[in-house]
LUMKOLFI-271014 format. One record per residue (C-alpha): chain; x, y, z. Coordinates in nm, 2 decimals, decimal comma, padded with zeros to 4 digits, m for minus. Layout:
% LUMKOLFI-271014
A | X | Y | Z
...
//
This chain:
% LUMKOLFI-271014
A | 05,02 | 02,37 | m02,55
A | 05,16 | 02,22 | m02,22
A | 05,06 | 01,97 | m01,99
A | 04,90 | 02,18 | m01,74
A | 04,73 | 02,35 | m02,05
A | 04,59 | 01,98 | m02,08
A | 04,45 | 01,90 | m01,85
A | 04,15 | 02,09 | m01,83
A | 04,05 | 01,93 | m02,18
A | 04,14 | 01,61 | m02,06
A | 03,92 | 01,61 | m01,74
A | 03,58 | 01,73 | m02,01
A | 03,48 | 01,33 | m02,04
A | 03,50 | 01,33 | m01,66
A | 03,36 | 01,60 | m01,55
A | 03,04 | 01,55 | m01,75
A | 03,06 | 01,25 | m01,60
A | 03,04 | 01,35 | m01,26
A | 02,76 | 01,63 | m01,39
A | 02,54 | 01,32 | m01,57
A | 02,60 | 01,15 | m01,21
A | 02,52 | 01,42 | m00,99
A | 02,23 | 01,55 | m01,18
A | 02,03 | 01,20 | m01,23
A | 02,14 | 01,13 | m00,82
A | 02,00 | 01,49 | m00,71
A | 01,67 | 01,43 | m00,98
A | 01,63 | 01,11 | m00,80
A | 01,66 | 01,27 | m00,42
A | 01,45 | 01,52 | m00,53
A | 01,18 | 01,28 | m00,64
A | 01,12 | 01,09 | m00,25
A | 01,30 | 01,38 | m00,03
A | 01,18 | 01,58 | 00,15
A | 00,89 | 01,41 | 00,31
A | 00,75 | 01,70 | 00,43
A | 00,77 | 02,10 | 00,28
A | 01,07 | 02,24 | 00,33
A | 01,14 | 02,57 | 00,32
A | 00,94 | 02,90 | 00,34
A | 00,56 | 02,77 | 00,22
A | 00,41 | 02,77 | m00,04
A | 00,63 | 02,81 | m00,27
A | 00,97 | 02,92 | m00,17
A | 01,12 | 02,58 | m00,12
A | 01,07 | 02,20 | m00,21
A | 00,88 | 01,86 | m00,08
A | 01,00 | 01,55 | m00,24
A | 00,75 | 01,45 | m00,56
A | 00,57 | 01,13 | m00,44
A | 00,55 | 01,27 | m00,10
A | 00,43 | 01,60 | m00,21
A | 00,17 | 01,37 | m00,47
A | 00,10 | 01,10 | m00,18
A | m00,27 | 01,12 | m00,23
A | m00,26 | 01,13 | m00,58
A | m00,03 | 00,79 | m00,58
A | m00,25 | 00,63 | m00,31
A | m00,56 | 00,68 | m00,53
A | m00,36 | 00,49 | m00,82
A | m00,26 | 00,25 | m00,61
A | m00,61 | 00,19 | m00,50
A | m00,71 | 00,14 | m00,88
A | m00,42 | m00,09 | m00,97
A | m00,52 | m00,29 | m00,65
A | m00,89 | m00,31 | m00,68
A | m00,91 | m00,30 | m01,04
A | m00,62 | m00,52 | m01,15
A | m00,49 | m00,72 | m00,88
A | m00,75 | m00,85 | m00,70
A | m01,13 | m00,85 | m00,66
A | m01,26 | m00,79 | m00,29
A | m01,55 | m00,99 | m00,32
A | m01,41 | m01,33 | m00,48
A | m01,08 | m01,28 | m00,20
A | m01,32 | m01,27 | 00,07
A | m01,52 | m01,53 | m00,07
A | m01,19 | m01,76 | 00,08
A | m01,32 | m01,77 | 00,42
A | m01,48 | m02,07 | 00,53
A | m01,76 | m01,95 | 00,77
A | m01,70 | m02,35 | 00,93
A | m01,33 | m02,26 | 00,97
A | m01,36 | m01,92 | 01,08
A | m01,62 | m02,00 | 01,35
A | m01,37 | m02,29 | 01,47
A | m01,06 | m02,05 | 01,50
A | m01,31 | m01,78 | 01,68
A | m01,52 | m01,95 | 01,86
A | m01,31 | m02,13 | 02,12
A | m01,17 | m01,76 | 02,22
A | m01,53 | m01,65 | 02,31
A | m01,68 | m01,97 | 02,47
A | m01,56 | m01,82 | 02,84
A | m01,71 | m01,46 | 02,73
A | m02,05 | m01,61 | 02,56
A | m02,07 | m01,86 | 02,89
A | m01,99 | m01,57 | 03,12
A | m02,28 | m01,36 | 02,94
A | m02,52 | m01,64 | 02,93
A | m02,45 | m01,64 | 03,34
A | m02,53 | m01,28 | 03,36
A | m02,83 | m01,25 | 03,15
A | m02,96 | m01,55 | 03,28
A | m02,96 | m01,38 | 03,67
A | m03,03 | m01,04 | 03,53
A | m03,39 | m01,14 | 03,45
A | m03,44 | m01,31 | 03,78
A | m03,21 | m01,42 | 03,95
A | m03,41 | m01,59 | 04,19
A | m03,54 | m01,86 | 03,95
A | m03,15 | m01,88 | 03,75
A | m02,98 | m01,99 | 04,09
A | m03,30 | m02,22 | 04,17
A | m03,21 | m02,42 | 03,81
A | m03,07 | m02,73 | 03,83
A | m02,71 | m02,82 | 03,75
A | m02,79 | m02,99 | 03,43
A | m03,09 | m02,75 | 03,33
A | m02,75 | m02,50 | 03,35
A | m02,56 | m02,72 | 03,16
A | m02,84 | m02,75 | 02,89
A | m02,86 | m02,37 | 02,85
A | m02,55 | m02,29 | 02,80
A | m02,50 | m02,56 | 02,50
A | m02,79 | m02,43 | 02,33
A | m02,60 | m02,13 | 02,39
A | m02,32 | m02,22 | 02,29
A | m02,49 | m02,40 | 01,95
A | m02,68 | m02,05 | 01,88
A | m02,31 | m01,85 | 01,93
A | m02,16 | m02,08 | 01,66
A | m02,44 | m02,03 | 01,43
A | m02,42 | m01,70 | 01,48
A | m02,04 | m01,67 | 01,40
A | m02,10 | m01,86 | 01,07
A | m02,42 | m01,58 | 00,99
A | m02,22 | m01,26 | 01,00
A | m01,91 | m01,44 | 00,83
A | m02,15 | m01,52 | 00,54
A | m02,32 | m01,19 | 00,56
A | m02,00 | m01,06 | 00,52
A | m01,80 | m01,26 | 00,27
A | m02,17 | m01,16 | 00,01
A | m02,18 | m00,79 | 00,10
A | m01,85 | m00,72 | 00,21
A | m01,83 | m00,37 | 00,04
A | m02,07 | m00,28 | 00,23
A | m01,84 | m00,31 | 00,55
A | m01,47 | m00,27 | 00,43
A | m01,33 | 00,05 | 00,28
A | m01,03 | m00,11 | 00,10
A | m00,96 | 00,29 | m00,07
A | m00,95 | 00,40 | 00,30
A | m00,73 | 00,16 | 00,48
A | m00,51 | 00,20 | 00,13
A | m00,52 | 00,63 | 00,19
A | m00,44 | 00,58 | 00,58
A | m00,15 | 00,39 | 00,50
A | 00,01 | 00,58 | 00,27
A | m00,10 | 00,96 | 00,32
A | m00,08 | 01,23 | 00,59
A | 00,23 | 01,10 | 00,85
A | 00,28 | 00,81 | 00,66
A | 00,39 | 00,94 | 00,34
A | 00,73 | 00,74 | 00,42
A | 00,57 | 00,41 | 00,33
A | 00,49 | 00,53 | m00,01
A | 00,84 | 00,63 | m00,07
A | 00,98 | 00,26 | 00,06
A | 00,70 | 00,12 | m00,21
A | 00,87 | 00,30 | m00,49
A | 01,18 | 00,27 | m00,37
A | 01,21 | m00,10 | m00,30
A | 01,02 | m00,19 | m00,65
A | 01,23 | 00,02 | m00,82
A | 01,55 | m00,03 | m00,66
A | 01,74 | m00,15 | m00,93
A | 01,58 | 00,12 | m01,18
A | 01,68 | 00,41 | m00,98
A | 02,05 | 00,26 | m00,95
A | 02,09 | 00,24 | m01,33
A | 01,94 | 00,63 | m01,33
A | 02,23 | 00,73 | m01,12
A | 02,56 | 00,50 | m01,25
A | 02,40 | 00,61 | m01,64
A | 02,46 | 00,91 | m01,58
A | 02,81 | 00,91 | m01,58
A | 02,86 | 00,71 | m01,82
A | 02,64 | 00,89 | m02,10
A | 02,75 | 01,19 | m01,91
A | 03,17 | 01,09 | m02,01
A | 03,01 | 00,94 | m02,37
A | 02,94 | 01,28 | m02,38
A | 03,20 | 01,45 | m02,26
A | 03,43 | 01,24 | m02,49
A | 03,18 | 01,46 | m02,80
A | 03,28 | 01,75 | m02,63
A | 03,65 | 01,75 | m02,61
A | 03,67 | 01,70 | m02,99
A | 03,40 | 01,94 | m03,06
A | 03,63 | 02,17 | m02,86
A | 03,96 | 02,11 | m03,01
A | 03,76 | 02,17 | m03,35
A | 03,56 | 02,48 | m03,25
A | 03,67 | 02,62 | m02,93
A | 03,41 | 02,85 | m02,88
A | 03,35 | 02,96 | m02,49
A | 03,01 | 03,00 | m02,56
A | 02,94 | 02,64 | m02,65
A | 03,05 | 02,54 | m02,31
A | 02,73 | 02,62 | m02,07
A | 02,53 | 02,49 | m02,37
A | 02,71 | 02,18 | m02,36
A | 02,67 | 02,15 | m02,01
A | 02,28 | 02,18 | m02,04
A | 02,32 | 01,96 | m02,30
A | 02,44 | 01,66 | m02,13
A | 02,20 | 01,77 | m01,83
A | 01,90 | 01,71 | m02,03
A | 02,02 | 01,41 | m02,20
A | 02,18 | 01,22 | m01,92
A | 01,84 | 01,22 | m01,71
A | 01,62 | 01,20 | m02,04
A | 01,78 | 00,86 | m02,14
A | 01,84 | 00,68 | m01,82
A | 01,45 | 00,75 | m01,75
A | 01,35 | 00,64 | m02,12
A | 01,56 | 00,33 | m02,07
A | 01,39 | 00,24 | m01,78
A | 01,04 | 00,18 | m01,96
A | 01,11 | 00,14 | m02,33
A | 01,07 | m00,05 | m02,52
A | 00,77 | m00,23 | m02,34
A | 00,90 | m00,55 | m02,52
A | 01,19 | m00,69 | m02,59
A | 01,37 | m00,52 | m02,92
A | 01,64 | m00,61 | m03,15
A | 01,85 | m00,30 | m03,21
A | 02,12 | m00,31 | m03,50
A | 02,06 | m00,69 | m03,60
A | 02,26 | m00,77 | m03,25
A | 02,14 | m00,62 | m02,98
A | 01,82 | m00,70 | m02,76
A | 01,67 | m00,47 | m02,50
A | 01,41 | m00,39 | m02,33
A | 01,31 | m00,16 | m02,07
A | 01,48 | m00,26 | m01,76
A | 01,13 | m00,25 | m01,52
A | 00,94 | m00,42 | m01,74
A | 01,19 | m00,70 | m01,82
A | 01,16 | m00,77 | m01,42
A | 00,75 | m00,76 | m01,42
A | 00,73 | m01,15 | m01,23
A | 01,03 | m01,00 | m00,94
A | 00,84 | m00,67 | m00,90
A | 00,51 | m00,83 | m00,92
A | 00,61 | m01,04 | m00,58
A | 00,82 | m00,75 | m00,44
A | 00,49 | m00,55 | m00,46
A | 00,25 | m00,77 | m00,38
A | 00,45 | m00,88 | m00,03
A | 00,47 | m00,46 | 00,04
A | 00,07 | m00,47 | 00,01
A | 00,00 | m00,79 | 00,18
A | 00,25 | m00,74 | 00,44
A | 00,23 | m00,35 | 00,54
A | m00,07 | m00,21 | 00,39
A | m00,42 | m00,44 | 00,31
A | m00,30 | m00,66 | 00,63
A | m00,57 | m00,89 | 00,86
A | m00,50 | m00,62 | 01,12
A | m00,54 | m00,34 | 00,92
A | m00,84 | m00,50 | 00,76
A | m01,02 | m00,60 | 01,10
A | m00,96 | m00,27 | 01,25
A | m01,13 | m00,09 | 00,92
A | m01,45 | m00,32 | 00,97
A | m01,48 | m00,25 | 01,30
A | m01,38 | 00,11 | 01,39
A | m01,37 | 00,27 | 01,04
A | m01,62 | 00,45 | 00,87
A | m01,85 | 00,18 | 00,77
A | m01,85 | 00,00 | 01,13
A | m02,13 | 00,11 | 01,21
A | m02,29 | m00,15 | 00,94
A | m02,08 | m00,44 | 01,10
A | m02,20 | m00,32 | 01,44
A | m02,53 | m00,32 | 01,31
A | m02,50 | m00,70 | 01,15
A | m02,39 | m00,79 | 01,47
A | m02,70 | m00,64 | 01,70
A | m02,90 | m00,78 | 01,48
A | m02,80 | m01,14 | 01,40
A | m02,74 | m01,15 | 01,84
A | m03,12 | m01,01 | 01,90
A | m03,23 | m01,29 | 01,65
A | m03,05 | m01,59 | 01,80
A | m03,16 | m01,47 | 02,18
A | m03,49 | m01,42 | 02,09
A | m03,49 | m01,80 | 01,90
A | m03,36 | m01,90 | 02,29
A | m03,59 | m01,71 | 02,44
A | m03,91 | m01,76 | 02,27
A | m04,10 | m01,95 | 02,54
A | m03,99 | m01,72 | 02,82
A | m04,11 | m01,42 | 02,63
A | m04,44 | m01,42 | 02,70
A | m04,34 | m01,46 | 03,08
A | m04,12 | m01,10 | 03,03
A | m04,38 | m00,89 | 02,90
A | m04,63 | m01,04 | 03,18
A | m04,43 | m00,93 | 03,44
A | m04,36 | m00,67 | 03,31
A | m03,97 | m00,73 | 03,23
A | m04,00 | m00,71 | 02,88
A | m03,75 | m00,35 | 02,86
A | m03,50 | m00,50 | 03,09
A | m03,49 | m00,81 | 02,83
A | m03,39 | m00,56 | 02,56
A | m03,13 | m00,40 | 02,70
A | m03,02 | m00,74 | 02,81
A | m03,00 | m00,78 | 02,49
A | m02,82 | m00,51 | 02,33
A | m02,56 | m00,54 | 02,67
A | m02,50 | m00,93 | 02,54
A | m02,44 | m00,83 | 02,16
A | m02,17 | m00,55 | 02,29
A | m02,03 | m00,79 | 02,51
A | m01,97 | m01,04 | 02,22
A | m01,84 | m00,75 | 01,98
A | m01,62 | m00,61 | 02,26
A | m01,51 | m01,01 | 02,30
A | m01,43 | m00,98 | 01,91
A | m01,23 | m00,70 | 01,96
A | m01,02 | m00,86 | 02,18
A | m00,97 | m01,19 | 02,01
A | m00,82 | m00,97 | 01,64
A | m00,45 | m01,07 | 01,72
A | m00,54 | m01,45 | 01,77
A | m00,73 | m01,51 | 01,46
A | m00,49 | m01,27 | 01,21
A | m00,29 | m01,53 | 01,12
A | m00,58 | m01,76 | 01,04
A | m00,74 | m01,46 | 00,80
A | m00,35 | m01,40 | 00,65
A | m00,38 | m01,78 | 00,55
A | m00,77 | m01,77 | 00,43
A | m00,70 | m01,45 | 00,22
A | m00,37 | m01,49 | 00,06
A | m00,35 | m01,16 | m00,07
A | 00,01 | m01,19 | m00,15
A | 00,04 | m01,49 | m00,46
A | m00,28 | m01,38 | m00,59
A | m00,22 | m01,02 | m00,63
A | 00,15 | m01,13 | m00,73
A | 00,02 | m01,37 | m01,00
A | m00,22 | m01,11 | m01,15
A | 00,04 | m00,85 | m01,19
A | 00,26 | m01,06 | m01,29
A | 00,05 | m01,14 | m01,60
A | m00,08 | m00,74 | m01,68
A | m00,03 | m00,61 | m02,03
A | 00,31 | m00,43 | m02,01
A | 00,17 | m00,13 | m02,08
A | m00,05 | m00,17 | m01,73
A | 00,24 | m00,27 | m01,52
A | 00,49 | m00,02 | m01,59
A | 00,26 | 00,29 | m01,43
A | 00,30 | 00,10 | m01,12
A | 00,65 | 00,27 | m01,13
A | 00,64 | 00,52 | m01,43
A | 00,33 | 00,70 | m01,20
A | 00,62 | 00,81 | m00,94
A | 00,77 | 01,06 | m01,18
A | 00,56 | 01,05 | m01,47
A | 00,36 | 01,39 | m01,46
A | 00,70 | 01,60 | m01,34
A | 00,96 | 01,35 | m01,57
A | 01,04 | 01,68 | m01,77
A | 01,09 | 01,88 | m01,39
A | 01,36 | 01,61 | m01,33
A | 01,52 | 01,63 | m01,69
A | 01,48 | 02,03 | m01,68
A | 01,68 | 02,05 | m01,34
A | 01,96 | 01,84 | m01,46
A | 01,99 | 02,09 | m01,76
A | 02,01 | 02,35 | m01,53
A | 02,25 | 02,16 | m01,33
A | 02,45 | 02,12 | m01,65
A | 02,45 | 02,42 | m01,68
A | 02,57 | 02,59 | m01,36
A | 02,88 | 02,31 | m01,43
A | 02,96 | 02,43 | m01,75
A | 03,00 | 02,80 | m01,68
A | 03,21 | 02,63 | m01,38
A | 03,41 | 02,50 | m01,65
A | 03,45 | 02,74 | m01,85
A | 03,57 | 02,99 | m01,57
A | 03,89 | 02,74 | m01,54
A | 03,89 | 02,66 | m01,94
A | 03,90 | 03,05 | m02,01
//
């Protein structure tokens, strides 16, 4: 046998080591890519797994979250009604004073603009007395009932379904970063470990046949083992009286339990995200509600000895709508103040170390579908296509073998 003869023999350990590379890289590409169908729908082509799953995922994440992480009522419970009316309140006193002006002329203006300077004066701080109490009502209304207002499973299904299936890939992507790296360098090397079986298997029994089969062989195997690695054992193990191990995720559980947590905190369950939900999504109209109600009550406290003068004079319509106009006027000044007290909410909540902690402490079998649920239903897809992969190489081989 020559050289050139050789060579083809010598290059087996290598080129299953390229075809355990290739076919764990392309498994892995084909799990997050594409984000959306491609192809001829529904079934002539291919839409990465999470992405095509996004739904599925976002529900998990909403149970790990709510169920595991953090609980929505004690987190909320943070908020100090006294604090949160002192961060708020100073960005409505020019709206609520402005609104005291107006409803005070809209019932007659005649008698507001006869009032004297301090009678004014007087007014608005009994105003301004009745805003802050007012503040400190719907905060406590809403740190007791606050599932009645927030959809956490909502904001968490906007964020990571429909056109923003992307974020869901960078959550799996960046928790699993150095996971998915060990899927793709292990395949070469079991692929060559491998391939180093096959040579002498060859020089034994060189049977063309055996070649494809060895091909899906190391296919299967490469992908099958880097993804068992990954989670197992879920605690460390002593293999061969030498040598401990344990699944690679799992044995980073306090790093991914931060790295997750700062993803949620920071891009998904975030004060804006949060405010917006409780005031335009699908429970709002509860908030709004809280809020009509809790402004008729302190106006009508105000009010109560001018009342009787209203419905005498027949003003006593025009003194509700007044009313409904102010408590509009103080949502829409709400709305408008979101950005300036996010930062104060970000503090009050601290989403971030407490979901961190709790992960950080789950039973490993909990914290490794945080991961494992990316691939786990269609693992033996992945494992099936790198033995198919395997496959095509080996008849490759074989064509320049034979």
């Amino acid at each position: 046998m020559n050289i050139i003869d050789l060579i083809p023999l010598l290059a087996m350990p290598f080129t299953y080591g390229f075809v355990g590379w290739i076919t764990n890289w392309l498994a892995l590409k084909m799990t997050f890519y594409p984000l959306k169908f491609w192809g001829i729908p529904p079934y002539l082509g291919w839409q990465g797994i999470i992405p095509r799953k996004a739904q599925k995922m976002a529900i998990k994440a909403v149970e790990v979250i709510t169920a595991k992480l953090m609980n929505v009522e004690d987190v909320f419970a943070r908020i100090d009604p006294k604090k949160f009316e002192n961060n708020l309140f100073p960005l409505l006193h020019d709206s609520i004073r402005e609104s005291t002006e107006i409803f005070g002329r809209s019932i007659n203006f005649e008698i507001w603009n006869s009032l004297p300077k301090i009678l004014h004066e007087e007014i608005e701080y009994k105003v301004e007395r009745a805003s802050r109490a007012t503040i400190r009502t719907v905060i406590l209304k809403l740190r007791t009932q606050i599932n009645s207002y927030l959809d956490v499973k909502g904001i968490v299904l906007k964020c990571l379904t429909g056109d923003n299936v992307g974020l869901i890939v960078d959550v799996f992507q960046t928790v699993g970063k150095p996971e998915f790296k060990f899927i793709e360098r292990s395949g070469f090397y079991f692929g060559f470990l491998l391939g180093m079986v096959q040579l002498i298997f060859w020089i034994l029994y060189p049977l063309s046949w055996s070649i494809p089969l060895q091909g899906i062989i190391v296919g299967f195997l490469t992908n099958y083992l880097a993804i068992h690695m990954i989670f197992r054992p879920l605690i460390p193990k002593v293999y061969f009286g030498i040598f401990p191990y344990q699944g690679l995720f799992l044995k980073r559980q306090r790093e991914v339990s931060f790295q997750y947590s700062k993803i949620v905190a920071d891009k998904i369950l975030t004060p804006n995200h949060i405010l917006q939900d409780i005031l335009h999504g699908e429970k709002s109209h509860e908030f709004l509600s809280l809020i009509e109600t809790v402004v008729h009550a302190q106006i009508d406290r105000l009010t109560l000895l001018a009342r009787p003068l209203f419905f005498t004079t027949g003003k006593m319509n025009k003194y509700n709508l007044l009313k409904k106009e102010l408590s509009n006027r103080m949502l829409e000044s709400i709305i408008n103040s979101l950005k300036e007290i996010e930062p104060f909410l970000e503090e009050a909540l601290d989403l971030e170390s407490t979901m961190a902690e709790k992960m950080s402490q789950l039973p490993a079998r909990e914290f490794e579908v945080i991961l494992r649920s990316a691939f786990q239903e269609d693992e033996m897809l992945l494992i099936i296509v790198g033995a198919i992969l395997g496959a095509f190489v080996g008849l490759g081989q074989l064509f320049f073998l034979v």
